[in-house]
C-alpha positions as CSV (number, residue, x, y, z in Angstrom):
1,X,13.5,4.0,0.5
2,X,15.7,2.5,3.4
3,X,17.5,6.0,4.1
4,X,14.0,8.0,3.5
5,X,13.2,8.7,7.5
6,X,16.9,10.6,7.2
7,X,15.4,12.5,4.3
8,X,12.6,14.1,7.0
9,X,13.5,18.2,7.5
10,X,11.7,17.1,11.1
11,X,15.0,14.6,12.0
12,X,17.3,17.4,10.9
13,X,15.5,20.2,12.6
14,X,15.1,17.8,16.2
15,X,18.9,17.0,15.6
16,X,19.8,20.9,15.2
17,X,17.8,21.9,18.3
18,X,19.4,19.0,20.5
19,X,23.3,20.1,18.9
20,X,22.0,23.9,20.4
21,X,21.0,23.2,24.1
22,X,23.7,20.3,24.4
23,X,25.8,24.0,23.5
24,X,24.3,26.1,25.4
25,X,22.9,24.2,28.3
26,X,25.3,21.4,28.7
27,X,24.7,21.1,32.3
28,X,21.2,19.9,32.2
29,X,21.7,16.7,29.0
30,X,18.5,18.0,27.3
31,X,20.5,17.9,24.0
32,X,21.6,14.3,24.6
33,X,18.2,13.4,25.0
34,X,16.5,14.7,22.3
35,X,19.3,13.8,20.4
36,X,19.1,10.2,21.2
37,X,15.3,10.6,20.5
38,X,15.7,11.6,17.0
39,X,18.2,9.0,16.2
40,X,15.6,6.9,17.9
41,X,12.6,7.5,15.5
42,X,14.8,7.6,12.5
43,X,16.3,4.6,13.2
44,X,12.5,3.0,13.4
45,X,11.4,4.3,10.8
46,X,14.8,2.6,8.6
47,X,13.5,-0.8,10.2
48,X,10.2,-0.3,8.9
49,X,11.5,0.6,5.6
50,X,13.6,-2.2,5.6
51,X,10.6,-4.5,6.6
52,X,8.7,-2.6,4.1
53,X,11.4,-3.7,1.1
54,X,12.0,-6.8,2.0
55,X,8.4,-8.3,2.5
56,X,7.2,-6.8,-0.9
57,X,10.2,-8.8,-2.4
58,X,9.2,-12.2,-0.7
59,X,5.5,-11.0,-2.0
60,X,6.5,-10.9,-5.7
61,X,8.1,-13.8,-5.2
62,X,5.8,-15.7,-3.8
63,X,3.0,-14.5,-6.8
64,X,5.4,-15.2,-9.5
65,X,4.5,-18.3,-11.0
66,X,5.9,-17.5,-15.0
67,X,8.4,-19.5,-16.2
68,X,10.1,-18.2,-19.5
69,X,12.9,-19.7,-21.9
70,X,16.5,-19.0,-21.7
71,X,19.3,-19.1,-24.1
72,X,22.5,-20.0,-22.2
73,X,25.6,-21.1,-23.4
74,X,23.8,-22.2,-26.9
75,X,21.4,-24.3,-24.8
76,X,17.4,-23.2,-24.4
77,X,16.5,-23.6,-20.5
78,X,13.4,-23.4,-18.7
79,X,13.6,-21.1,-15.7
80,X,11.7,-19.4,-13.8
81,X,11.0,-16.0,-13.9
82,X,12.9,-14.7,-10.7
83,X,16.1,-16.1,-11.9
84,X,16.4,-14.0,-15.3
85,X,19.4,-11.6,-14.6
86,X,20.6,-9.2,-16.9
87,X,22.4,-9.8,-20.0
88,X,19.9,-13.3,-20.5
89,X,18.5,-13.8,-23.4
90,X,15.2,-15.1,-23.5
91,X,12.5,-16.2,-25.9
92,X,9.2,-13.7,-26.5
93,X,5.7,-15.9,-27.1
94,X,2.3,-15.0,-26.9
95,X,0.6,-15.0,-23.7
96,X,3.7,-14.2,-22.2
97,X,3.4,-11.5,-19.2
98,X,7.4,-10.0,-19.8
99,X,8.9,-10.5,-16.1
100,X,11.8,-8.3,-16.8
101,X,12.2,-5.5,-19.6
102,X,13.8,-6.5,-22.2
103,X,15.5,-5.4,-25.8
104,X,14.4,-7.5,-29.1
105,X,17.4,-8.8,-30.8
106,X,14.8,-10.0,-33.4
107,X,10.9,-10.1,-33.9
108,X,8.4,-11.6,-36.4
109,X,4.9,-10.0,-35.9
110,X,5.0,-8.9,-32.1
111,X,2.3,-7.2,-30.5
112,X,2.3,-6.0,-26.8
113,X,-0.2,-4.6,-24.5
114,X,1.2,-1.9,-22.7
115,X,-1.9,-0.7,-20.5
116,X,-0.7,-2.2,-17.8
117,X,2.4,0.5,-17.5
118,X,0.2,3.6,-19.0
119,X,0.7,3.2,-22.6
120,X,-2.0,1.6,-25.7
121,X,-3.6,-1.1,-25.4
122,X,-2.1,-2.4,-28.5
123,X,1.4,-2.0,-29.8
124,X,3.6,-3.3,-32.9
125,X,7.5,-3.9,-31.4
126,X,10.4,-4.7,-33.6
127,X,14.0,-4.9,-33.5
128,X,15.0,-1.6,-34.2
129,X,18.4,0.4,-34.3
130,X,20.0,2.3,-31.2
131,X,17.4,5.1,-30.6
132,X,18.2,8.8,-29.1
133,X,18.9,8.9,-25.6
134,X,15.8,11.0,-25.4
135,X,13.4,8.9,-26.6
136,X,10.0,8.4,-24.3
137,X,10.3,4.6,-23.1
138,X,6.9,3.9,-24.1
139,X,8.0,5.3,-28.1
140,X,11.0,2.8,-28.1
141,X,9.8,-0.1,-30.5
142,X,12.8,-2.3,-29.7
143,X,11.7,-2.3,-26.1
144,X,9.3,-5.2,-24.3
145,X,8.6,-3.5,-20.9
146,X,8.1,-5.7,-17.3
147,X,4.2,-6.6,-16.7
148,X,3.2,-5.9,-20.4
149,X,1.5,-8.8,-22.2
150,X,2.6,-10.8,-25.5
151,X,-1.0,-10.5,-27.9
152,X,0.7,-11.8,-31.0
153,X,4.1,-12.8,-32.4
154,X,7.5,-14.4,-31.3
155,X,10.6,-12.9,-30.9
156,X,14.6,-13.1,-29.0
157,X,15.1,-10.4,-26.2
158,X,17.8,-9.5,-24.3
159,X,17.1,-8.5,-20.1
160,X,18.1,-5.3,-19.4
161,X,16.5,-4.5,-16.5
162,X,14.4,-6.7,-13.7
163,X,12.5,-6.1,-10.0
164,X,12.1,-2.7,-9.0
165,X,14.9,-1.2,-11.8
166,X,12.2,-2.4,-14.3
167,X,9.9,0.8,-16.1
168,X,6.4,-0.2,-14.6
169,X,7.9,-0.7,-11.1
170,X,9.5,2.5,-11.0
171,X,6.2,4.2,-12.4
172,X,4.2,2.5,-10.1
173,X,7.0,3.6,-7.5
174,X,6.0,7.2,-8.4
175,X,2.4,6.9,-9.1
176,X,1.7,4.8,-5.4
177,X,-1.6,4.7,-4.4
178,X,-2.5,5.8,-1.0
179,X,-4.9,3.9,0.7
180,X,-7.7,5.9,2.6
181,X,-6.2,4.4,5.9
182,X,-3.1,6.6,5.1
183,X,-5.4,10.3,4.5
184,X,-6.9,9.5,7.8
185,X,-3.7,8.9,9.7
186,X,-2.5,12.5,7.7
187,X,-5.8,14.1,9.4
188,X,-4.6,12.8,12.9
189,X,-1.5,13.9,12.7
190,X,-2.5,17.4,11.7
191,X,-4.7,17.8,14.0
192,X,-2.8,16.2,16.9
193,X,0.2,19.1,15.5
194,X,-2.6,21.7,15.6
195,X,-3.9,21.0,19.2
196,X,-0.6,20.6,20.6
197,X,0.5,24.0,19.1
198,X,-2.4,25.4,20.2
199,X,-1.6,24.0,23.9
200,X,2.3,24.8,24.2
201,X,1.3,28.3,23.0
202,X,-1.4,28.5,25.7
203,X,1.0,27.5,28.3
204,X,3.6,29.7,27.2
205,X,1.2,32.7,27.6
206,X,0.1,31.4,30.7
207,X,3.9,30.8,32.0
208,X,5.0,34.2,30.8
209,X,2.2,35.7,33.3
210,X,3.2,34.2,35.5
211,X,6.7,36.2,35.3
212,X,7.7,32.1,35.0
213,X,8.7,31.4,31.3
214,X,8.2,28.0,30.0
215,X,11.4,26.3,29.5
216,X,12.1,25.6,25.8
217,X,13.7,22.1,26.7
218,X,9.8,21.3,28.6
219,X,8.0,22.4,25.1
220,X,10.3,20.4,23.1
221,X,9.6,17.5,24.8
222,X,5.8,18.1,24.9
223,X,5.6,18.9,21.1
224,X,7.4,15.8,20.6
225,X,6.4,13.4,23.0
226,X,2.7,14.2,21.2
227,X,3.5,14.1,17.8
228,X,2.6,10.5,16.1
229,X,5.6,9.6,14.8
230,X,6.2,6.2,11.7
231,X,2.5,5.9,12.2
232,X,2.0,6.1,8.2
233,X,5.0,3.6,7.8
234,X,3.4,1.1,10.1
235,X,0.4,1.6,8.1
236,X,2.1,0.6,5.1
237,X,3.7,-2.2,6.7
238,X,0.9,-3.9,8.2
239,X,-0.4,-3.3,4.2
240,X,2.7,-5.0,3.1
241,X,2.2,-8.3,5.6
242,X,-1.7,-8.9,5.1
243,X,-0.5,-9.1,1.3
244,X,2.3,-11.6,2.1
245,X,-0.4,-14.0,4.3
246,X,-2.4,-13.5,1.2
247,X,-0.3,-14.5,-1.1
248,X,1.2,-17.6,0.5
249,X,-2.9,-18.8,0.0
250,X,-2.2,-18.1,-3.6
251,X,-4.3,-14.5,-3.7
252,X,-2.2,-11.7,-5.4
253,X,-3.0,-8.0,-4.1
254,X,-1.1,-5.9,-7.0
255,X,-0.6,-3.2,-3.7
256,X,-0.8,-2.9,-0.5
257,X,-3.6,-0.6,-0.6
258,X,-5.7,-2.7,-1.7
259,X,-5.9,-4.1,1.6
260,X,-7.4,-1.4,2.7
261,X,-10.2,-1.2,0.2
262,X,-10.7,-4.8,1.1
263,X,-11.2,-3.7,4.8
264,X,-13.8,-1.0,3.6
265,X,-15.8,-2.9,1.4
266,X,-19.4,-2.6,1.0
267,X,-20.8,-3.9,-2.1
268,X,-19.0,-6.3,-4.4
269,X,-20.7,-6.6,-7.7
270,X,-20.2,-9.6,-9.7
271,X,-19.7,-9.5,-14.0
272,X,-20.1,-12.6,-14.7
273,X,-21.0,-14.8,-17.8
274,X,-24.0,-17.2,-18.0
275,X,-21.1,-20.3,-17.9
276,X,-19.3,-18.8,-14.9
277,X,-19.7,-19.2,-11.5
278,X,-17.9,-17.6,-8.2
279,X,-19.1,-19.7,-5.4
280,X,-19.6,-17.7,-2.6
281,X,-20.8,-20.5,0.3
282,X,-17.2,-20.3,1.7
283,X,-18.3,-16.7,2.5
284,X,-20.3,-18.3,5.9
285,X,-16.9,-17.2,8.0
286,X,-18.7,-13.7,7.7
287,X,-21.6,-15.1,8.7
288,X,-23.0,-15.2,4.5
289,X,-25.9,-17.8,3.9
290,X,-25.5,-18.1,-0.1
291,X,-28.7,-17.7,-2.2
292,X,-27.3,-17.9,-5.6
293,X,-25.6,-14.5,-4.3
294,X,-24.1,-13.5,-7.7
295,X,-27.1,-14.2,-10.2
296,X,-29.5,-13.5,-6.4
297,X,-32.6,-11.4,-7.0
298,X,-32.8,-7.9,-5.4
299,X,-33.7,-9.7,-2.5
300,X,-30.9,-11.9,-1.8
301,X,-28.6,-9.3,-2.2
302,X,-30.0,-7.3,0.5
303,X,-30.1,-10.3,2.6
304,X,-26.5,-10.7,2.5
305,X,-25.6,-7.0,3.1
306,X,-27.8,-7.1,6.3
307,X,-25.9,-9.6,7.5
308,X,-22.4,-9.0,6.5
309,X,-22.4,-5.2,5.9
310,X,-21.8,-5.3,2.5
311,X,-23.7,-6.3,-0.6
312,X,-23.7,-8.5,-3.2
313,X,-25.3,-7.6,-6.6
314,X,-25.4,-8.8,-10.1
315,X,-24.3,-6.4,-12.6
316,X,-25.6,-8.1,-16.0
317,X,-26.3,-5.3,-17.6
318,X,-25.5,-2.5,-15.6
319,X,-24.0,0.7,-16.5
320,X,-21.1,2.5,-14.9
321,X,-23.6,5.1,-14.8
322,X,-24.8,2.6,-11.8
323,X,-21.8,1.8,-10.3
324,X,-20.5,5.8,-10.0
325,X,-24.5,6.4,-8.4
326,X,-23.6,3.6,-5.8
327,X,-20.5,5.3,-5.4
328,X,-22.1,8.2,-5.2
329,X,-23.7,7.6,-1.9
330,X,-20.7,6.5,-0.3
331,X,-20.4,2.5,-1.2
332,X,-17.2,1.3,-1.8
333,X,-18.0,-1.0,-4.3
334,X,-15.6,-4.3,-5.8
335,X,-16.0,-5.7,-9.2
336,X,-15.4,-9.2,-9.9
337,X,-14.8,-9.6,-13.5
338,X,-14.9,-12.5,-15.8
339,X,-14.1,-11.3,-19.8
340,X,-12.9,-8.3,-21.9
341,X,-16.3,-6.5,-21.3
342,X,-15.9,-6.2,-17.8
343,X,-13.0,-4.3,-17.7
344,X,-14.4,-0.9,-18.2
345,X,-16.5,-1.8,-14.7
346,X,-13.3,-2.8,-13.6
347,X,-11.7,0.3,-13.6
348,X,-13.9,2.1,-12.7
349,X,-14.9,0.2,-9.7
350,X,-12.4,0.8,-6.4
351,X,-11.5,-2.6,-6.5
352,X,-10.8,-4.7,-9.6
353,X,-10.9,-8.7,-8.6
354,X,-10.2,-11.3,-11.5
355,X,-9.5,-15.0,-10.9
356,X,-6.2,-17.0,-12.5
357,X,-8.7,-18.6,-15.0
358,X,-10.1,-15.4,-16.2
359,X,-8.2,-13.6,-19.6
360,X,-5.3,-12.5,-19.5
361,X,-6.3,-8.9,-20.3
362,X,-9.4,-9.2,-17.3
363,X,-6.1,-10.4,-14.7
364,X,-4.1,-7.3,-15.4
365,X,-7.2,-4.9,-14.7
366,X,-7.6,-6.5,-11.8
367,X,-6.1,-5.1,-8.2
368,X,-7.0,-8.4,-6.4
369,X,-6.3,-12.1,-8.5
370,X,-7.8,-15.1,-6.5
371,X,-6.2,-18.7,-7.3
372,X,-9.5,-19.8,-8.9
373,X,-13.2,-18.4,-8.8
374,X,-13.9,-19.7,-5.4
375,X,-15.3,-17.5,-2.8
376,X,-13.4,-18.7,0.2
377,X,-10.7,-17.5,-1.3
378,X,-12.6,-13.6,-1.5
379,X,-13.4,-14.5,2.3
380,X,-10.0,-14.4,3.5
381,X,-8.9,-11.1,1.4
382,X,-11.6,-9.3,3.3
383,X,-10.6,-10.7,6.4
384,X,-7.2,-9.9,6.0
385,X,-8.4,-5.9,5.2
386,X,-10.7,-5.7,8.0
387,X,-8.0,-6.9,9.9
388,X,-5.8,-4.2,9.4
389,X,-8.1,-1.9,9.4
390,X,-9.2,-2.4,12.5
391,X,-6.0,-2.7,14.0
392,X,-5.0,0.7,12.7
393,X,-8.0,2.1,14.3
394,X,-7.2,0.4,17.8
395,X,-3.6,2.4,17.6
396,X,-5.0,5.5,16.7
397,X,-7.1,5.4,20.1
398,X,-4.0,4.2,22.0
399,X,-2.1,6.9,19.9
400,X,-4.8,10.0,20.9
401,X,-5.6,8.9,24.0
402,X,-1.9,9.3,25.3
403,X,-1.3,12.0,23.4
404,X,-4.7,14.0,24.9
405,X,-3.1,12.4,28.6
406,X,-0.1,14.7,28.4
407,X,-1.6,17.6,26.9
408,X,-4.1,17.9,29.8
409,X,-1.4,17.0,32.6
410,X,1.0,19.7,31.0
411,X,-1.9,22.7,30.8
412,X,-2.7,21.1,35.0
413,X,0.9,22.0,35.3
414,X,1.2,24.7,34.4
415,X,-1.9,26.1,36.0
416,X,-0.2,24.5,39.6
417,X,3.1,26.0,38.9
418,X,4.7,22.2,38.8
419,X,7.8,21.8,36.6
420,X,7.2,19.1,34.6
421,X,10.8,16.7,33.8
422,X,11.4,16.7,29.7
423,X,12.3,13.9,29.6
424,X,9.6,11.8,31.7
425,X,7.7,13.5,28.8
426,X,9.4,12.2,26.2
427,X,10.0,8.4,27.1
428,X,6.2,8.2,27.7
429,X,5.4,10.1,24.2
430,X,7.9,8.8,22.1
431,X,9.5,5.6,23.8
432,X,6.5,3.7,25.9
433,X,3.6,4.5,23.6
434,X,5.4,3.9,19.9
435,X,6.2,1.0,21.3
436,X,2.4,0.4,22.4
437,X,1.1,1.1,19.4
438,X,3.3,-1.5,17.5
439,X,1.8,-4.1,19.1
440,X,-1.9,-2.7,18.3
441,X,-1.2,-2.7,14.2
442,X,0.5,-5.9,14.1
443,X,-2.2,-7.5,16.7
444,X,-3.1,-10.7,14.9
């Protein structure tokens, strides 16, 4: 992930461009320049990753509160879960969440939930004999995957594999959700691509006419001075950080698109049971007087959306027929689950919030785990999201605006017959205003 912005065919094909006019046009250092440029975005875009990498590390660690025992040296230890490594061998129990995958060395009755990486909910594992090389990881029997769940039985495991090396990271690695904030940065982008190509073709008719072509080192710099460049890793990064304030309050957000759902929320719907209750009075930082919110009447619920912008309803016996018809007309709706029933809601809702004193299984279908059922708690998530949210929006005007700026000043330009300097071009498009759109995502 670190070397990925070196992976871009856009670095290599800017870097190709600057090796051919430092070649052929040494005199005037437009090579060096967009050379230096490049290297310049590439080299953000490693921080970024970096950033990226290293805050969702201090964000699992921060959430991981399992402690599992160890056999070292003949003696069992209590550790915690961040300081298995591989080659430990530790003991399997019920109720266990496995931190690390491991390989049974010996079993008596174990049964583990594998939904939580893509496979059955339910599945017999035993100590088995070397397998083919080609067998599925979900078909080994001998193996007890990271973030599965312990239903039933006891058994001795060796670690083979922890963090991001584990099977369910490296799924969820491939499978990443993308948060809506990152399509609508995608649109921006392709359409600020599409209205500068439409403009540095204009002016390159428009030059031509005017027996006065457009100098290819002038729409370089234009092209790239306009093009957003890292937006979608900033996105990502801001994500990553609302996640780690959240989590040093104790509230676990499983990725950092979740943020964004919490920024766009507008109906959370509450599954709870007769002896459960969500108190939702800390929810007056939004400006939320509670009325019994989550067992309200019709008319409380609407109460609170007109004054939040998002409602509250109680989904005792609703369908998911009801929840996909709210969806339906646009809602973005949250379910806060309680037991085992809720989590077909869950899943289908597009958030999926469980508290630590929920069932195990409810936790693990949830995208969002508060501390305890406390609403204060589902305050500050939504905070944090809208947050971001609207910090992302703030860039992209900063972003546009700037970007529209030089496309109107080059077309003036060229319409006057005024050569415009590349690289005045590019340190306002792809120094000065990366740089002022940093400090519009990570505005606190």
């Amino acid at each position: 992930m670190f070397w990925q912005p070196w992976l871009n065919p856009l670095t290599y094909v800017l870097l190709g461009m600057a090796a051919a006019l430092q070649v052929f046009t040494p005199a005037s250092g437009d090579g060096l320049w967009l050379g230096a440029i490049a290297a310049w975005h590439g080299g953000l875009g490693m921080v970024a990753n970096g950033q990226i990498t290293r805050l969702l590390g201090k964000v699992k660690v921060l959430v991981a509160t399992s402690a599992v025992t160890v056999r070292r040296d003949g003696e069992d230890l209590v550790l915690p879960a961040r300081d298995l490594v591989p080659g430990d061998v530790m003991a399997i129990a019920p109720d266990l969440v496995c931190p690390v995958d491991v390989r049974l060395l010996a079993s008596d009755g174990l049964q583990v939930n594998e939904a939580a990486i893509g496979g059955d909910g339910l599945v017999a594992k035993a100590a088995a004999p070397i397998l083919p090389a080609d067998t599925p990881p979900l078909a080994c029997p001998n193996m007890v995957y990271g973030g599965t769940t312990v239903v039933a039985g006891t058994g001795w495991a060796v670690v083979v594999a922890g963090g991001r090396l584990t099977y369910g990271q490296s799924r969820r690695q491939q499978e990443r959700p993308t948060s809506q904030a990152h399509f609508e940065l995608l649109r921006f982008r392709q359409g600020v691509v599409v209205l500068a190509s439409a403009v540095v073709l204009a002016i390159a008719a428009l030059s031509f006419s005017q027996q006065r072509p457009l100098p290819v080192a002038t729409a370089l710099a234009l092209a790239l001075a306009v093009y957003p460049q890292n937006l979608l890793r900033w996105a990502t990064l801001a994500q990553v950080q609302a996640s780690k304030r959240l989590a040093l309050l104790g509230i676990e957000v499983r990725h950092p698109a979740a943020i964004d759902t919490l920024g766009r929320l507008t109906t959370v719907t509450a599954t709870l049971t007769s002896d459960t209750d969500l108190d939702l009075e800390a929810l007056a930082i939004l400006g939320v007087q509670r009325h019994g919110l989550l067992r309200a009447s019709e008319g409380d619920a609407n109460a609170f959306g007109s004054v939040v912008g998002f409602s509250v309803n109680s989904a005792l016996g609703e369908t998911i027929e009801r929840l996909q018809l709210w969806q339906s007309y646009g809602q973005v709706v949250a379910v806060v689950g309680a037991t085992g029933d809720d989590v077909p809601l869950m899943k289908a809702a597009d958030l999926a919030i469980a508290d630590r004193t929920c069932p195990r299984l409810v936790q693990e279908a949830a995208t969002v785990v508060l501390p305890k059922a406390d609403g204060e708690y589902l305050a500050e998530a939504i905070v944090a999201g809208r947050q971001v949210r609207a910090n992302l929006r703030q860039s992209l005007v900063v972003q546009g605006s700037i970007a529209l700026a030089l496309l109107v000043l080059a077309v003036a330009a060229a319409i006057t017959r005024v050569e415009l300097v590349p690289g005045h071009l590019v340190w306002i498009g792809s120094v000065a205003t990366p740089l002022l759109t940093l400090t519009q995502v990570f505005a606190p």
